[in-house]
N, C-alpha and C positions, 0 to 999 in steps of 0.2 A: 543149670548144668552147662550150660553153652559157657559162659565162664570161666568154669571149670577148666571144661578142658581147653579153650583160652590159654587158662592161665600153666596148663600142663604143656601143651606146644611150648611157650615161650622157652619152661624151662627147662624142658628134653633136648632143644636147640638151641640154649648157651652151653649147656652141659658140655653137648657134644663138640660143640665150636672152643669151651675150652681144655677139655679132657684129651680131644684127640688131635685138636690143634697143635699141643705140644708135640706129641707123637709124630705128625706130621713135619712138624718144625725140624725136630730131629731128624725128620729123613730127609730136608731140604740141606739144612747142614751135613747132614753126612756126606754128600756130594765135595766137602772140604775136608776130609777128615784126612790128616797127615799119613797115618801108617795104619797095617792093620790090628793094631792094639789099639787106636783109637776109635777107630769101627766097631772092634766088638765091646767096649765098652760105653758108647755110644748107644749099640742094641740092649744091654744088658740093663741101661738103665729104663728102660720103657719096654723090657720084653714080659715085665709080671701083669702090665697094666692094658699094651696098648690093642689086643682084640676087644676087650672088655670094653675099651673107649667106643668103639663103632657100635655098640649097642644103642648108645644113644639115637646115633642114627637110623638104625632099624625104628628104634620108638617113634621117632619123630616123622618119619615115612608111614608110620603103619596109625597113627592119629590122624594123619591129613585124610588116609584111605577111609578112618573108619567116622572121623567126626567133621571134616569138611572136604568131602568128594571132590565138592567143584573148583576148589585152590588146586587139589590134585591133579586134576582131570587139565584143568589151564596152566598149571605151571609143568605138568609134564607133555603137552602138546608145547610149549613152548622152550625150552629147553631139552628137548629129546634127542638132541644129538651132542649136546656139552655132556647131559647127566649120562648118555652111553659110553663119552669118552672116561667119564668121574669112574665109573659104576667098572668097566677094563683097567686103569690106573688102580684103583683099590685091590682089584684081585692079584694083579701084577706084582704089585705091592708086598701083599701078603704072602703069594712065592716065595718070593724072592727072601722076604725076611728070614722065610723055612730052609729055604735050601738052600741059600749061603753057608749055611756050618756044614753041611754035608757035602757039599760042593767038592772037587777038587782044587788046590790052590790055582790054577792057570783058569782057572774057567768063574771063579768065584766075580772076576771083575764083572760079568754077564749078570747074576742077580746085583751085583750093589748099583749097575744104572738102573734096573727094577727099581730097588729100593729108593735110591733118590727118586729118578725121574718119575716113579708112581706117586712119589709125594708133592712131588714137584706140581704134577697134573691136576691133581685132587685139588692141591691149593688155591691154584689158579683157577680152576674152574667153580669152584664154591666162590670166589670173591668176584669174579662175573658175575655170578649169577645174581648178589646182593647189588653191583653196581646197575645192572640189567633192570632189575625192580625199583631199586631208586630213582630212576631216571624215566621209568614208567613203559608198561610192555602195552602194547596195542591191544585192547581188548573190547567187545564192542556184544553188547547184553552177555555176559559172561563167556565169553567164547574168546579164544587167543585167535587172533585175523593176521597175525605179523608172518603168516611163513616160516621156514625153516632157518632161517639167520635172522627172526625181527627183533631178536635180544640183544644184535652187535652192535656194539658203537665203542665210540673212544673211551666214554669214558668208564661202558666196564671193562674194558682189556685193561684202565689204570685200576680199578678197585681188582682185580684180577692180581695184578703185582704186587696192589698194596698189600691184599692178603697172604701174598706170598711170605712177603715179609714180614706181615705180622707173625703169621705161624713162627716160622723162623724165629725171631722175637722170643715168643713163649717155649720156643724147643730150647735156646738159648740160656732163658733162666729154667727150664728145668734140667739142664746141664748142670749147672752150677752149683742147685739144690743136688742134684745127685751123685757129682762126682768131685773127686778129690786128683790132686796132681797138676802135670800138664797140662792135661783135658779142660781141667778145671780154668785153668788162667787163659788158657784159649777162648772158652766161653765166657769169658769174661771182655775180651778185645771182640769177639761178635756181639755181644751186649752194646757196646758202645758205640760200635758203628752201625747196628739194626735200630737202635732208640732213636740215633737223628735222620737216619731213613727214614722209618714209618713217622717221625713227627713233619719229615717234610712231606709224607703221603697224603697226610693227613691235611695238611695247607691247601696243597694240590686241588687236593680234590674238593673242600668247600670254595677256592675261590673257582675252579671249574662249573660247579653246581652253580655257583652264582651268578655266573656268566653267561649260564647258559639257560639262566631262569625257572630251572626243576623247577618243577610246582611243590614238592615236597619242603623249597626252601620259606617258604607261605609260612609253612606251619609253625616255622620261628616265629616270626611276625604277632601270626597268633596265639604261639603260647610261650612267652620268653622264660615262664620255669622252668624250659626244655635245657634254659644256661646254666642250670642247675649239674647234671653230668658232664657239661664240659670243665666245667670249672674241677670239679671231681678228677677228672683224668687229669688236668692240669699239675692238681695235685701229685695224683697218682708218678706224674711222669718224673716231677723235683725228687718225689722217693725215690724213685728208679734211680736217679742219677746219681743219689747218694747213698744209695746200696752198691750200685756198680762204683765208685769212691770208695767207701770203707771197708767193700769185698764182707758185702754181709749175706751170706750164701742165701737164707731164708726170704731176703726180703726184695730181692729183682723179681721171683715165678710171681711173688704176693701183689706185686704191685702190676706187674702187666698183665696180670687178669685183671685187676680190678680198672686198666685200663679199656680191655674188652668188653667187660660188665656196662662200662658207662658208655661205651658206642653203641653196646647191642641196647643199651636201653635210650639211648638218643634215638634210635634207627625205629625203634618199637613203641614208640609213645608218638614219634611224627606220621608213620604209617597209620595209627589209629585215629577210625574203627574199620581203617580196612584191611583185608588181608593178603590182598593184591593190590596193591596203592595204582589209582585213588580209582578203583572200578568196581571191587569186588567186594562188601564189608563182610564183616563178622557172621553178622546175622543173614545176610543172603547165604554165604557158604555154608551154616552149619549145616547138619544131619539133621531129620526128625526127632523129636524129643526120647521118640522110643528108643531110638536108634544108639543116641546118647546114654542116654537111660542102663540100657543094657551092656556097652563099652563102659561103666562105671564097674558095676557090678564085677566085672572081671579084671580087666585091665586096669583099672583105675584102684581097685582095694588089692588086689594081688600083685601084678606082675612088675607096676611100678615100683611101691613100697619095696617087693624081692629084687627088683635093680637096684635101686638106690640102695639097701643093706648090704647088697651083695660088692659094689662101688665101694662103701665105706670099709668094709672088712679089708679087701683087696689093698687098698691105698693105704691100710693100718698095720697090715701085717707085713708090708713092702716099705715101710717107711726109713728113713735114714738113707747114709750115704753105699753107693755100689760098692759090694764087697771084693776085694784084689781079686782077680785072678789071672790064670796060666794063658797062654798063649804056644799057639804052637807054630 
């Protein structure tokens, strides 16, 4: 069972890293957005999808709480004042999204910094938090000893950006997927200058780590099938390039997920068996078996499977490109 749900965390957490990634992306780029017809169609193409996106994230919070306490308990003694800044951006966020249409025209500028700059926050502070754990939090018989800033350093404020960008990245091609016009060839010129961004992030920040001798870089060392998904993205990224070249609307979002796919699973196979690298393993964090046992029962045959159907419908009956509309 521990496994299990193991293996359910992983995927409530790329889920959400790619479902709402996009969403977020788009409100990074909305911050560029020329006029206010490209704003609201902008929102129009992530407004059927993107509260449903943050579900993931509820799941993924509400696994830690119910099938490993102690990751919980340490990653939120540790991050307790990035995740309160995350946790205000998001609701920010979601204002704003609301009450921009109802706004009056003079005041509507007021929600769309909401909107950006709450995606902006979120961004940033989720890609800390991953460069934060990579580089290793102070923790000592499971317990987080670093204080209130022991998560900061250089180089997650760069994994910080770099997520920025990634997001952006994936709002990017799902622009492209979703809309048609000017919009469309605009997100097509951010496609191209976000690809050689996040690929120089990406440089950055291994020879960073190597520099600076993470222990997480070890794990190469000892398991070189890990060159298995880079090579994978590598791939992934020549598609990109030649989707953003023959302007093939389908296959930019296609491919930079599947470039996220193969970090998050570089990032998840070096971290293992732990789940706080290198302090805290699997097996120390779980729950009692009972414990597990009984989140199956529920959560596990019900509320997943009815997310996950409920995800497919949503993204099925939303699919194609944004349909014209009125402007006022």
């Amino acid at each position: 069972m521990i496994m299990f749900w193991t293996a359910v965390l992983a995927s409530t957490t790329l889920l959400y890293v790619l479902l709402d990634g996009f969403d977020l992306g788009v409100g990074v780029l909305f911050a560029f957005a020329k006029d206010e017809a490209d704003r609201r169609r902008m929102l129009a193409a992530i407004s059927p999808v993107w509260d449903g996106n943050e579900t993931w994230l509820v799941l993924t919070g509400t696994i830690l709480f119910g099938a490993f306490p102690l990751v919980y308990a340490t990653l939120l003694s540790a991050f307790y004042l990035p995740l309160v800044v995350m946790l205000g951006a998001l609701i920010f966020r979601g204002v704003a999204f609301e009450f921009r249409f109802k706004a009056k025209i003079g005041f509507r500028w007021l929600w769309d910094v909401g909107f950006a700059g709450g995606s902006i926050v979120v961004s940033f502070v989720q890609g800390m938090t991953v460069g934060a754990l990579a580089r290793g939090l102070p923790v000592q018989d499971g317990h987080y000893v670093g204080g209130t800033f022991g998560w900061y350093s250089p180089f997650a404020l760069l994994c910080g950006a770099g997520l920025t960008l990634g997001y952006a990245l994936l709002g990017a091609g799902w622009l492209v997927r979703k809309c048609d016009g000017p919009l469309r060839d605009r997100a097509y010129g951010y496609l191209a200058f976000l690809t050689a961004a996040v690929l120089a992030f990406l440089v950055v920040a291994f020879v960073y780590a190597l520099a600076m001798h993470f222990q997480i870089m070890g794990r190469w060392l000892e398991r070189p099938y890990l060159l298995v998904f880079p090579l994978l993205g590598v791939y992934a990224a020549f598609s990109l390039l030649r989707g953003i070249k023959d302007k093939q609307d389908l296959l930019p979002f296609r491919m930079i997920a599947l470039i996220f796919v193969t970090a998050f699973a570089t990032l998840a196979i070096s971290f293992w068996p732990f789940m706080i690298p290198f302090s805290v393993t699997i097996d120390q964090a779980a729950s009692p078996s009972s414990s597990l046992d009984f989140m199956f029962w529920g959560a596990g045959l019900f509320v997943l499977p009815l997310t996950i159907g409920y995800t497919a419908v949503v993204y099925r009956v939303f699919r194609g490109k944004v349909v014209e509309i009125s402007f006022d």
